[in-house]
N, C-alpha and C positions, 0 to 999 in steps of 0.2 A: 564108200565108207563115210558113216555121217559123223560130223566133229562136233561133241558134247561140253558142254563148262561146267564152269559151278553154277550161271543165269538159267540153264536150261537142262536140268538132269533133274529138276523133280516135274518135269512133263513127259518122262520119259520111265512109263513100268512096267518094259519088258524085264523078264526074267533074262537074267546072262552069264554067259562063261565068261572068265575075268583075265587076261595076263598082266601078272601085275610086275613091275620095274623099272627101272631107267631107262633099261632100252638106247643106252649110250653106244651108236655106231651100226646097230640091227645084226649084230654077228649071228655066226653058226649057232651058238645056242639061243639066242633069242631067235632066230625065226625058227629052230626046234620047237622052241614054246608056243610060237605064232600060231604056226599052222596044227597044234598040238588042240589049241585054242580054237580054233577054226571047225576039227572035226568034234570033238567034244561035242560042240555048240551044234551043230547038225543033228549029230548021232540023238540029242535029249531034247532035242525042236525046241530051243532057244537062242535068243542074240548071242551073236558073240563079239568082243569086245577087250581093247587094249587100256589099262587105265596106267599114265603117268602126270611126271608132273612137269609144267612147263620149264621148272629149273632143276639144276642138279639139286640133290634136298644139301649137299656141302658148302652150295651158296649163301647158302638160309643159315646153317646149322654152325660152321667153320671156316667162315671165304679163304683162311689162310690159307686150306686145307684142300679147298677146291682145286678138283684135277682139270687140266685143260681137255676141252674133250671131243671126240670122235669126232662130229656130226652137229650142223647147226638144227633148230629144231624145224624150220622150215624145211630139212633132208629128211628129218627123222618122220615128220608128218607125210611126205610124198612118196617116201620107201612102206610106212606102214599102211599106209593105201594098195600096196602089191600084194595084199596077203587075203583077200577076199573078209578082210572084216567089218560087221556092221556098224561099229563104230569106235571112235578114238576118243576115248572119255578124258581130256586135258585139267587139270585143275592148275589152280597155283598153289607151290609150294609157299607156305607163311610159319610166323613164328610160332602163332596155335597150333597150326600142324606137328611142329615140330618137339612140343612140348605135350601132345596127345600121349595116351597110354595105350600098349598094342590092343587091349580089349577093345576101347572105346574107339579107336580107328575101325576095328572089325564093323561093330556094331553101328559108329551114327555115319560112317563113311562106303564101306563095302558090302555093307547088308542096307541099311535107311538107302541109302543113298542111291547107289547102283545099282540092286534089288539083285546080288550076285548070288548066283546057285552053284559056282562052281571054279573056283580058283585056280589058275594055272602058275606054278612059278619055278624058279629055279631053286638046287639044293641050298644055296646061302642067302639064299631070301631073307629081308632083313625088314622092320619096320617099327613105326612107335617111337616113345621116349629114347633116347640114347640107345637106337637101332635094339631094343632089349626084345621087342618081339623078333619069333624067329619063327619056321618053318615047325618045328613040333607044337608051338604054342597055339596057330594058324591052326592046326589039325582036331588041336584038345577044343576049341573053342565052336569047332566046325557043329558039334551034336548039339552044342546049346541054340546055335542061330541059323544051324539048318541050310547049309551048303558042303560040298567036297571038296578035297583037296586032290589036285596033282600033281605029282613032281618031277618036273622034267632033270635027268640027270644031266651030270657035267658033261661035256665034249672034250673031247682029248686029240692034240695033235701032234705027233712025237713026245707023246708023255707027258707033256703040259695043257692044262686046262686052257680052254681057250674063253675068256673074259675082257673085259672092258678098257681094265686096268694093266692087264698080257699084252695085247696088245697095242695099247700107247706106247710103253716100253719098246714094244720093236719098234716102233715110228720112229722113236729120240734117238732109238741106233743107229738108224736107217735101215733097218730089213724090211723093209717092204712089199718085200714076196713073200714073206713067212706072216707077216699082218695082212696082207691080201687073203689067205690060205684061211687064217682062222674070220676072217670077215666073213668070207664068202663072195666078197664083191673087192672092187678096187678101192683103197682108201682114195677122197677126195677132198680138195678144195676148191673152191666156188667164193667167187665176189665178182666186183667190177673194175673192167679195167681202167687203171689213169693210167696219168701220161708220167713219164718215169725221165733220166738226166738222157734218154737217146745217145747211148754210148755202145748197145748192141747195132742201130744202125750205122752208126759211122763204122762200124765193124763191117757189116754190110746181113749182119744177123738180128735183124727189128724184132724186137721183143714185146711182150705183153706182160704188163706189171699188172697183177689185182692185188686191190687192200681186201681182206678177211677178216674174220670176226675174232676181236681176242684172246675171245673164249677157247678159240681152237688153236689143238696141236698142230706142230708145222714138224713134219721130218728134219731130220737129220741133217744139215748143211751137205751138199753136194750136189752131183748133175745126174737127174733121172729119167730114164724114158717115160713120155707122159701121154697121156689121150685128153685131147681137147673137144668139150661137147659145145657150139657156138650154135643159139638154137637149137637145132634137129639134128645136124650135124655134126661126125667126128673127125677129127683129123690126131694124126700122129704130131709130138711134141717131143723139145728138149726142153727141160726145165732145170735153170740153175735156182736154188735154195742156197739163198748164205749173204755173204758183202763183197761176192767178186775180189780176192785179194790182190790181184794184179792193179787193181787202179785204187789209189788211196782215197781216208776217208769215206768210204760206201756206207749208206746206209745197206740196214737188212733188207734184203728183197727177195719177191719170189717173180722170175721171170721166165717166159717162154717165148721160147721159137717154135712157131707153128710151121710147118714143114704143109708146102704148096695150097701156102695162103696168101692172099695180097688184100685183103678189104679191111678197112678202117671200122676197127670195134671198141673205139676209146669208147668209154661210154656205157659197154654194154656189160650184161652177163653173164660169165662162160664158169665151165666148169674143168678142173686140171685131175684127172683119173693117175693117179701113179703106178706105174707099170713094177717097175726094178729101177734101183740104182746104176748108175755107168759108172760115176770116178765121184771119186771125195772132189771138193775143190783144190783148185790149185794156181798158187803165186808164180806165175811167168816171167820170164827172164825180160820177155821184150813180149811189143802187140803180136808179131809174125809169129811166135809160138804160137800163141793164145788162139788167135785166128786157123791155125793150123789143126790145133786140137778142138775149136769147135766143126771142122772140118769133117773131123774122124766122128765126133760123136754125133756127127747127121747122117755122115753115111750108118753108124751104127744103128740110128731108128728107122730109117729105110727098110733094114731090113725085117721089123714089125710089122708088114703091113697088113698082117692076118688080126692084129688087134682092132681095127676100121669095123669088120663084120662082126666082133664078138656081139 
């Protein structure tokens, strides 16, 4: 998959099938659309090709308003790499953009620009001036400038749509098996680790703190089963999410106990996969509980160890 901008897309006049969106977290219905994308693009012997923007357009448009979100876009670039596309057309979202009219996006943006024969999007596909373009308007405009429309419909998971926005919501509850489900993959955090007050070791359970991007959602405060990818490698994890209420004063952290790891990764890059939740947090009477009940919830990820080979 070759990565496109706004410097180098008028070197580029292949004809292509377009999926066009945010693409916030790569769920069940966007890789619906991907791979929808994908064959389209085959079936009419042209490119095929993902076009977003490297910000959320609520940055630009509303910061207040901006959702915390899925996926850094460095995930979002390396996931859309999985989908056999030819390329990943990035622009930057700007305030011109955002002040475009849906015609004049179609025409100097999706047809000049990209030389699209064939649009792929979701039913609430939204674009233009104050989101006014819409999917029927996309369709009306199609005859004048000479491409198709597709629509890929909603996905439904126990009777709810599964979306961008659905999904964060289970995050902040903590369901993370029901956000897992409608992903399609395990939600994740990814950064590097520092070094954090070493209160899990004197415990004798040495943790891994990473800082993350602030842009991103962080589940629910509690302790969750997690999968650790360090390099190539996975291992099984306890992650607490929250401020440890048993010891005062805590900053927010997000730390893990990597289960039958011993090597020093201050420093480096890992990624924390959330499996399910195990327990909300909880304020201990004394350390000897505490220690007690991370006890219980090691033996409890133990018994995952079928997550290693997924």
């Amino acid at each position: 998959m070759e990565i496109i901008d706004e410097n180098n897309i008028y070197t580029n006049s292949e004809y292509k099938a377009v999926a066009l969106g945010n693409f916030d977290g790569i769920h069940l219905g966007h890789q619906a659309l991907l791979n929808n994308t994908v064959k389209l693009a085959k079936n009419n012997h042209i490119a095929s090709a993902v076009f977003t923007f490297r910000q959320h357009t609520m940055e630009i448009i509303n910061p207040e308003k901006m959702p915390f979100l899925l996926i850094t876009l460095k995930k979002k670039i390396k996931m859309l790499s999985q989908f056999d596309l030819d390329y990943c057309i990035l622009f930057n979202f700007t305030k011109e953009y955002s002040k475009m009219q849906p015609e004049d996006f179609i025409k100097n943006v999706l047809v000049d620009k990209l030389k699209m024969k064939i649009a792929i999007v979701g039913e609430n596909y939204r674009f233009g001036y104050n989101a006014s373009g819409d999917v029927k308007f996309l369709k009306e405009a199609s005859i004048k400038y000479g491409y198709n429309v597709n629509v890929i419909k909603h996905i439904k998971i126990n009777d709810k749509t599964v979306s961008s926005s659905y999904i964060r919501n289970l995050i902040k509850l903590g369901e993370i098996e029901e956000a897992n489900k409608c992903l399609g993959h395990y939600f994740s955090l990814e950064g590097y680790v520092t070094e954090g007050e070493k209160i899990g070791r004197e415990l004798g359970f040495p943790t891994a703190n990473i800082k993350i991007d602030e842009n991103i959602i962080i589940p629910n405060s509690g302790v969750y089963l997690t999968r650790i990818k360090i390099t190539d490698n996975y291992f099984i994890g306890v992650t607490n999410v929250g401020f440890n209420p048993t010891f005062k004063n805590r900053d927010f952290s997000i730390e893990t106990f990597i289960l039958n790891f011993n090597g020093n990764i201050y420093g480096k890059f890992i990624e924390i996969e959330f499996i399910k939740k195990i327990r909300d947090e909880i304020k201990f009477k004394n350390i000897e509980d505490l220690i007690q009940q991370i006890n219980n919830d090691v033996v409890y990820a133990q018994n995952y160890k079928n997550i290693l080979q997924e």
